[in-house]
KEKOLVO-981323 format. One line per 2 residues: their letters; for each residue z, y, x of C-alpha. Coordinates in nm, 2 decimals, m for minus. Layout:
REM KEKOLVO-981323
a) Z Y X  ...;
//
This chain:
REM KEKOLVO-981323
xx) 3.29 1.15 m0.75  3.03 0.94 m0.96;
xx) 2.85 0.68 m0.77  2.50 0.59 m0.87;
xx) 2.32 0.28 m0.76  2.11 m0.06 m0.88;
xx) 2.09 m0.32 m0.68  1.87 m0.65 m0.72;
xx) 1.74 m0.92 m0.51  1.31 m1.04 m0.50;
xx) 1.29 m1.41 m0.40  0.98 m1.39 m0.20;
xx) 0.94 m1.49 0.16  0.79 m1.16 0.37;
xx) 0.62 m1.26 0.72  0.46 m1.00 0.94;
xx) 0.13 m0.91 0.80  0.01 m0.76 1.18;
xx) 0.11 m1.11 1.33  m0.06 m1.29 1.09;
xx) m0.42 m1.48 1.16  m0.56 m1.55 0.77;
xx) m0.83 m1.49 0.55  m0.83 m1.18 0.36;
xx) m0.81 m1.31 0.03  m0.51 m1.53 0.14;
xx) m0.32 m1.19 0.26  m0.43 m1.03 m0.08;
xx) m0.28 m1.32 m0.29  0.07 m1.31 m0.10;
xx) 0.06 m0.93 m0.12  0.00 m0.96 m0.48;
xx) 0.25 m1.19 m0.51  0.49 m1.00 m0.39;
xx) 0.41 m0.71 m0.61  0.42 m0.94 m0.92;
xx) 0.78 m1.07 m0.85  0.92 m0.70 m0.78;
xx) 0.74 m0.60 m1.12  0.91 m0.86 m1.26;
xx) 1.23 m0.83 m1.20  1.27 m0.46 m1.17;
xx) 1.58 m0.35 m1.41  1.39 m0.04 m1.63;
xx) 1.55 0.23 m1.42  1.45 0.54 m1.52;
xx) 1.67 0.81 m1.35  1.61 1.12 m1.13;
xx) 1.33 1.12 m0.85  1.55 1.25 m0.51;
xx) 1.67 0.91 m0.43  1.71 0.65 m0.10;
xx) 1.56 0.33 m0.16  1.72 0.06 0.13;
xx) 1.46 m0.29 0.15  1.73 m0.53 0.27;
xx) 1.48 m0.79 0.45  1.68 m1.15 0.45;
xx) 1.53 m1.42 0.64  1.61 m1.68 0.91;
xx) 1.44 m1.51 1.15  1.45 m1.10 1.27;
xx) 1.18 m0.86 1.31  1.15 m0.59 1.51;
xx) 1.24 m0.27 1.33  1.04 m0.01 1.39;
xx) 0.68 m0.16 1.31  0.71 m0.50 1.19;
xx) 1.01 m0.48 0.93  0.80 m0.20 0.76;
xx) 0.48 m0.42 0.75  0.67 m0.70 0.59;
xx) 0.83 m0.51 0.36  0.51 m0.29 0.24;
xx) 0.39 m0.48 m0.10  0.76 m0.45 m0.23;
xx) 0.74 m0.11 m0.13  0.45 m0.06 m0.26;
xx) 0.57 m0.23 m0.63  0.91 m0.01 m0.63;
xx) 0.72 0.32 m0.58  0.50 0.19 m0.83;
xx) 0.76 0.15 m1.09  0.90 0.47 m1.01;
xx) 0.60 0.68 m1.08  0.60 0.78 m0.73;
xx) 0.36 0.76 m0.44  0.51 0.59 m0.20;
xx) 0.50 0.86 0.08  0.61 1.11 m0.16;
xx) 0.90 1.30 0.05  1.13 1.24 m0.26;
xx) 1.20 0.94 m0.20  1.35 0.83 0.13;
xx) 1.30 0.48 0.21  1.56 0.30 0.43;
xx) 1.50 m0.07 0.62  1.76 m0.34 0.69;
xx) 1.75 m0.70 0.78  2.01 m0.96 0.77;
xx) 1.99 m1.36 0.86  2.01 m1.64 0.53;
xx) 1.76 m1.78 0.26  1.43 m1.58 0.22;
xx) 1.44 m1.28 0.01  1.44 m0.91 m0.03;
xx) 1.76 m0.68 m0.16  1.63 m0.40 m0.35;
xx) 1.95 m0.05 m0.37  1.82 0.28 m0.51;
xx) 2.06 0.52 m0.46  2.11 0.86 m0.60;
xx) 2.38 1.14 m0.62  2.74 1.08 m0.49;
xx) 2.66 0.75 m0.37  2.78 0.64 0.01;
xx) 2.44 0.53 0.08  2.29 0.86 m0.05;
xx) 2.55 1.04 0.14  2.48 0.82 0.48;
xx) 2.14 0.92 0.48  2.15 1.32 0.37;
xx) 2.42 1.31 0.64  2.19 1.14 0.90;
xx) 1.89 1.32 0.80  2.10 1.65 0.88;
xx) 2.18 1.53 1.22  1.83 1.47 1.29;
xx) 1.61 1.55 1.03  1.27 1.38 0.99;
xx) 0.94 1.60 1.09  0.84 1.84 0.83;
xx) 0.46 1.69 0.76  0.21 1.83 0.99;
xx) m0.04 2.11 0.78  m0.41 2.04 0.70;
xx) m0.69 2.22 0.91  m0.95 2.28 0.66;
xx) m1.24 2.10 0.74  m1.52 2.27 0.90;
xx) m1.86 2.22 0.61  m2.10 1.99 0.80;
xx) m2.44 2.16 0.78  m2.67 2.01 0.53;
xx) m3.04 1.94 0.58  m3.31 1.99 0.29;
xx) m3.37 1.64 0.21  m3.77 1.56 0.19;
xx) m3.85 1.48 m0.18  m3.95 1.12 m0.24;
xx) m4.31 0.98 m0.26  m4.40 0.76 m0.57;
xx) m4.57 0.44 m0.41  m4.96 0.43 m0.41;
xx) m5.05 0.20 m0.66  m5.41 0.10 m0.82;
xx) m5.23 0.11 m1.16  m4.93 m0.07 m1.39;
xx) m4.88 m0.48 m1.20  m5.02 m0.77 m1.39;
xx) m4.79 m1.00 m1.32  m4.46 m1.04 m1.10;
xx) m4.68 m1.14 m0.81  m4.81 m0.84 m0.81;
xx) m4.46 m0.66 m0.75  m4.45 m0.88 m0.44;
xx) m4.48 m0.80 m0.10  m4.84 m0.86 0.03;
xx) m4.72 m1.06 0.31  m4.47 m1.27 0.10;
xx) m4.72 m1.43 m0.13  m4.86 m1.78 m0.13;
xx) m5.18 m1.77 0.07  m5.07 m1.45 0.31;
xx) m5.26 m1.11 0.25  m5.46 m1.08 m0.06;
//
C-alpha cells in the first residue's frame, strides 16, 4: 500500500465573508491576500488530477459547517485549484472541510491513491454518493427584432468651434 499526500499550513486569518459588513475593495484585498499566501507557499506538486483536497480551518472560534466554513475558506480554495490547473468545481477533485480550535491558519492535505484520507472519502462517497450534476435545458432563442437603422444628426454643416458641439441649452447665454 503506497500512501500519497502533501500537507502544508497558510498563515492567514479566514472570517466569514457572508457575515461580514465592509467595503468591497476591503473584501477584495483580504481575498487576494489570501490567494497570494497559498501561491506562495504551495510545494510545486504536480501529480495526478483524481484527488481529495481537506481545508483544515484553525481558528479560536467555530463556524458553522455547512455554509460558513465553505465561505471562509473559498479564496484558498480558489488559489489551490488554481495551482492545480483545475476549476475549482471540476468533479475531479473532491474538496473536504474541517475546523479545529488554536492560532489562525489554514492546513492544506491533497490526497491521492492509497491514502486513508482518499480511501475515507471514496468509501463515504459510496455510502452516499454526491448528486450526479443536474443536465442543461438548452435555452429557448429569444426572438430578435430588426433594429431601426440609425439617423446621422441634422447638422448645418462641419462645427466651428467646441461650442458648437455643445448642447443648445448648455451654453453661456441659453438658446442661440
Amino acid at each position: 500500500m503506497t500512501c500519497s499526500r502533501i500537507t502544508f499550513e497558510v498563515p492567514v486569518v479566514t472570517k466569514n465573508p457572508t457575515n461580514q459588513r465592509e467595503h468591497p475593495m476591503a473584501r477584495h484585498r483580504r481575498a487576494q491576500g489570501q490567494r497570494d499566501t497559498t501561491g506562495l507557499l504551495w510545494p510545486g506538486w504536480m501529480g495526478p488530477a483524481l484527488l481529495v483536497v481537506r481545508l483544515t480551518r484553525v481558528a479560536p472560534r467555530r463556524l458553522d459547517r455547512d455554509d460558513n466554513l465553505p465561505s471562509a475558506l473559498k479564496s484558498v480554495r480558489d488559489e489551490v485549484a488554481r495551482q492545480l490547473r483545475v476549476d475549482d468545481a471540476s468533479p475531479l477533485v473532491r474538496w473536504v472541510y474541517a475546523q479545529l480550535q488554536g492560532e489562525p491558519r489554514v492546513l492544506v492535505e491533497l490526497a491521492w491513491g492509497d491514502d486513508e484520507l482518499a480511501v475515507a472519502v471514496r468509501a463515504q462517497d459510496a455510502l452516499a454518493p454526491p448528486p450526479p450534476p443536474a443536465p442543461l435545458e438548452p435555452r429557448a432563442a429569444r426572438p430578435t427584432r430588426p433594429r431601426a437603422a440609425k439617423k446621422a444628426p441634422q447638422t448645418g454643416g462641419l462645427p466651428r468651434s467646441l461650442a458648437d458641439l455643445v448642447k443648445p441649452a448648455f451654453r453661456k447665454g441659453g438658446v442661440p
